[in-house]
N, C-alpha and C positions, 0 to 999 in steps of 0.2 A: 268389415267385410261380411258380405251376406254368406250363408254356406247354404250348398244345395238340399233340398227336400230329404229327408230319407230313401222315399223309395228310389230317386235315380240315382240313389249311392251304389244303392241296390241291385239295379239295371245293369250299372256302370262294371260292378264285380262280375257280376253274372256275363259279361258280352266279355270279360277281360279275362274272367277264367271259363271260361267257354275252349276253350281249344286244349286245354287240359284235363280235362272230362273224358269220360269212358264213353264214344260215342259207339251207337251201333256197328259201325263198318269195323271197330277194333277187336267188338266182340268176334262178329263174321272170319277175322282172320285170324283171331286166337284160336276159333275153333279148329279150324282148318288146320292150323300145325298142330294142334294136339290131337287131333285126326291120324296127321300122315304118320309123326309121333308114337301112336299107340301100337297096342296086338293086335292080330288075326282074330285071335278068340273074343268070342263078344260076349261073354260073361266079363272079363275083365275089361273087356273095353270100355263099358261106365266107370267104374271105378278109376281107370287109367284118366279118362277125359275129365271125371270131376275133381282129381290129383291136380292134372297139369292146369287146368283153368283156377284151381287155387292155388297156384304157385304162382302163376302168374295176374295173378289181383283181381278176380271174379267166384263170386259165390252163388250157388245153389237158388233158384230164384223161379219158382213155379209161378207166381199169380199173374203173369202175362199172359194174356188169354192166347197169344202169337205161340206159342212154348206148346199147346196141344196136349196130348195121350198117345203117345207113340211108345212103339222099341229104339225108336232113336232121340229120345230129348235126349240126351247126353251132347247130344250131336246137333241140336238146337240152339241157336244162337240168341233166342229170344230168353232160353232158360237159364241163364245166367245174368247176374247187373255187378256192376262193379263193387269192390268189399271197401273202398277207400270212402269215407266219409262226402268226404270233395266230390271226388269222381261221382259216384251214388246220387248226390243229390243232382248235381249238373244231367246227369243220365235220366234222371225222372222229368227234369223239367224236358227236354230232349224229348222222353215218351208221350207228355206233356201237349207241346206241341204237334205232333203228327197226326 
């Protein structure tokens, strides 16, 4: 029996763990609850947002050009990527693509 190429083993993972991946719109709404989530005071509100998004499986992640210089990347959905190996990489090919 012939077995298939490598790379569309490759493809085939990729399209199959595609839906388990930290896609942008998860990031979008994790922000948002760790938004509504947080304090009034915006000294701690960084600190509160970069808490909750790593508690919830996203790390710290400037070099997206999307993510800017602001008072609010905390609050930026581009400024984080997923911290899970899996997720991360799925997420890059994801940024990859667009």
């Amino acid at each position: 029996m012939r077995r298939a190429p490598p790379a569309i083993g490759r493809c085939a993972a990729i399209v199959l763990l595609l839906p388990l991946g930290g896609c942008i719109e998860d990031q979008v709404q994790q922000v948002a609850m760790c938004e509504a989530g947080g304090v009034a005071a915006e000294a701690t509100l960084d600190d509160t947002m970069r808490g909750c998004m790593a508690n919830n499986g996203y790390e710290w992640y400037l070099a997206d050009p999307r993510c800017g210089t602001s008072d609010r990347m905390s609050r930026n959905p581009f400024c984080y990527q997923p911290s899970g190996r899996i997720a991360r990489y799925l997420y890059q090919v994801q940024r990859s693509n667009e």
